[in-house]
N, C-alpha and C positions, 0 to 999 in steps of 0.2 A: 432601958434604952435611952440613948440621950434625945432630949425635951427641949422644945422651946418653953420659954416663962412669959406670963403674963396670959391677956383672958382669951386671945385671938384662936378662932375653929382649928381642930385638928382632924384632920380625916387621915384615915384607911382606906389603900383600895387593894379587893382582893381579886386578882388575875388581872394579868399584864397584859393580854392580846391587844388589842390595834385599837380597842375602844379603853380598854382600862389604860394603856397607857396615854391614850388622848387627855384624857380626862386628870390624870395625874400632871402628868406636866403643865398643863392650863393653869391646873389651881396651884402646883408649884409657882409658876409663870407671875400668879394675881398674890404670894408671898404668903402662901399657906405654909404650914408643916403638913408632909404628907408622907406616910409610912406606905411604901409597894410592899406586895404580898403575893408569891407565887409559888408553885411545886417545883418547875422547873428552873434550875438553876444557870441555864445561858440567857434568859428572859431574863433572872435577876441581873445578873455581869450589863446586860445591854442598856436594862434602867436605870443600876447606879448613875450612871452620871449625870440623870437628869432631876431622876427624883431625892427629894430630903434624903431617906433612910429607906434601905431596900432589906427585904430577909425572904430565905427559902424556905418555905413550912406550907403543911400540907392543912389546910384551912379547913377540911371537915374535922380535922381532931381538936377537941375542946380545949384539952391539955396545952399544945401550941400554942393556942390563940390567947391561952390562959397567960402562956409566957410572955409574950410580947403584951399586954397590957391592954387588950383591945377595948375591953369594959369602959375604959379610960379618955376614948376617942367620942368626940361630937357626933362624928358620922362616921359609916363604915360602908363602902360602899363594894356592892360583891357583882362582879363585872365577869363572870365563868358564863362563857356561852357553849363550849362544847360540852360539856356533861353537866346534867337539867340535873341529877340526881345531888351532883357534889355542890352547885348552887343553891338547892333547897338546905342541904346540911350543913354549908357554913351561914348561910340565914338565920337557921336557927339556933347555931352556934355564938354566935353573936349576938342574937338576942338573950339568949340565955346567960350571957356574961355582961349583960347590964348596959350593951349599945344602945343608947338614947334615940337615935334614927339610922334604921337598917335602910339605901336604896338598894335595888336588885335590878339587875339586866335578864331582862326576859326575851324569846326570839318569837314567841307567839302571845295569843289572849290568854288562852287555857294556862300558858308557863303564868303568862300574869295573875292571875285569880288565882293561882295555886299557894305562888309565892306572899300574895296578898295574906293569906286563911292561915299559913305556917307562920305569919308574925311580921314579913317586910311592912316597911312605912312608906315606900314610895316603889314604884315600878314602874322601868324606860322601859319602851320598845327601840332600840337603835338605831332604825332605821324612821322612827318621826324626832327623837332626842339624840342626836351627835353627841359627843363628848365633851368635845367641848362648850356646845349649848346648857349644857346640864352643870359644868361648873360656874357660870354664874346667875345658873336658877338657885344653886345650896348655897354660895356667897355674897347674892346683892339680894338685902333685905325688900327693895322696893320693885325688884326685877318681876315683870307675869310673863312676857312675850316678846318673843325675837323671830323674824323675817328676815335671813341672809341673804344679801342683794350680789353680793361678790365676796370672795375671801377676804376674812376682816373688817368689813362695812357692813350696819344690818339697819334694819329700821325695827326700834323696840318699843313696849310698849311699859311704863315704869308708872309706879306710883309718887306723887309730888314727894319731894325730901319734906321731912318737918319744920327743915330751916330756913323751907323756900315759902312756906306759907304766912300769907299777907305780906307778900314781897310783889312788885311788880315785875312782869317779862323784861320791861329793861333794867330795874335794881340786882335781880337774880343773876344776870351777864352771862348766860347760860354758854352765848358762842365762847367767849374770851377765856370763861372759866374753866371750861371741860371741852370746850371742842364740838360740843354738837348743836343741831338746829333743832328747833321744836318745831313740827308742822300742826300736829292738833293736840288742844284739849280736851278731853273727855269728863264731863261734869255733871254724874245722872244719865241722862236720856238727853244732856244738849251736847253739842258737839260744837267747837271754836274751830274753823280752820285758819290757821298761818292767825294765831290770836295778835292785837295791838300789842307796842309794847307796854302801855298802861294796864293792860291785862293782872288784876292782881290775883295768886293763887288762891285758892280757896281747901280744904281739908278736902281726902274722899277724890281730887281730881286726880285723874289719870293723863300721863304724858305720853305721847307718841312723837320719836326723837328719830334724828339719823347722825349718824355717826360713824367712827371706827367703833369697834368691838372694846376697845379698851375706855375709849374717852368713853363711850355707855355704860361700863362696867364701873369706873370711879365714880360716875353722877348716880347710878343705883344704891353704892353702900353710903351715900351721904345721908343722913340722919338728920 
């Protein structure tokens, strides 16, 4: 299957419904490669055009999943909410072919802990993790927590870039450069609010920012 080159995450997602495809197009959106994956074949025709590369295969059979290369993928992410059974078995289909981090869409606790024990590395509930919340919890290294204030505005809560440390609030140009505000620092057990801009960062602080969703998402993957 054609590949992007070079070291950038590749996911898979497998089931297209209203959350898998949320989630697909988002990280398409933020310049992933991203492989859909579904049984039904008018769900794939629909997500062609949004997603990287679509294919129709039935995700419990090993064999399939063998074909397309999944072993291969960063993350695989298995997004089947109406049949618990065929969720659990491409779970472990996937890990069984050498997926590095399986998440899994679960619609209760018990699915949670199930899918936990048979090998998943991480497990949403859908209705606390949106779709799009969760692509950039797996893409912004410094990302912990988002609070959506209105569509595409959130207050999040990130950890300092490395390139911002022993920078001051005003050397960092955080408004000019990314587009968002900083309201507090988080440092241990002290708490900065609305810090000076002499403020210099320190390792370990946490930022809690407003913003669009996007200007947050670029100051997250900054390193």
């Amino acid at each position: 299957m054609a590949r992007q080159n070079g070291r950038q995450q590749e996911f898979a997602v497998i089931g297209l419904g209203r959350f898998g495809l949320s989630l697909a197009t988002t990280l398409v959106e933020r310049g992933y490669y991203v492989l859909g994956i579904d049984r039904e074949r008018d769900i794939i025709q629909h997500a062609a055009d949004v997603i990287t590369q679509v294919v129709a295969l039935d995700a419990t059979d090993e064999n399939a999943l063998r074909a397309v290369d999944i072993g291969s993928f960063d993350t695989v992410i298995v997004a089947i909410g109406e049949n618990f059974e065929c969720n659990i078995m491409a779970t472990v289909a996937s890990k069984s072919l050498g997926v590095r981090r399986v998440v899994c869409k679960a619609r209760t606790e018990r699915q949670r802990d199930i899918l936990l024990r048979v090998g998943a590395d991480h497990v949403v509930l859908p209705e606390h993790e949106a779709g799009q919340r969760l692509a950039y919890v797996l893409t912004g290294p410094n990302f912990l927590d988002q609070i959506e204030l209105e569509p595409g505005i959130s207050i999040t809560e990130i950890r300092v870039p490395k390139t911002m440390v022993g920078e001051t609030l005003l050397e960092s140009d955080l408004r000019r450069r990314y587009g968002v505000t900083l309201l507090v620092v988080k440092h241990g057990k002290t708490l900065v609010v609305l810090p000076a801009t002499d403020y210099v960062f320190q390792e370990e602080d946490l930022l809690v920012v407003i913003g669009t969703n996007e200007d947050i998402g670029r100051l997250s993957e900054t390193n």
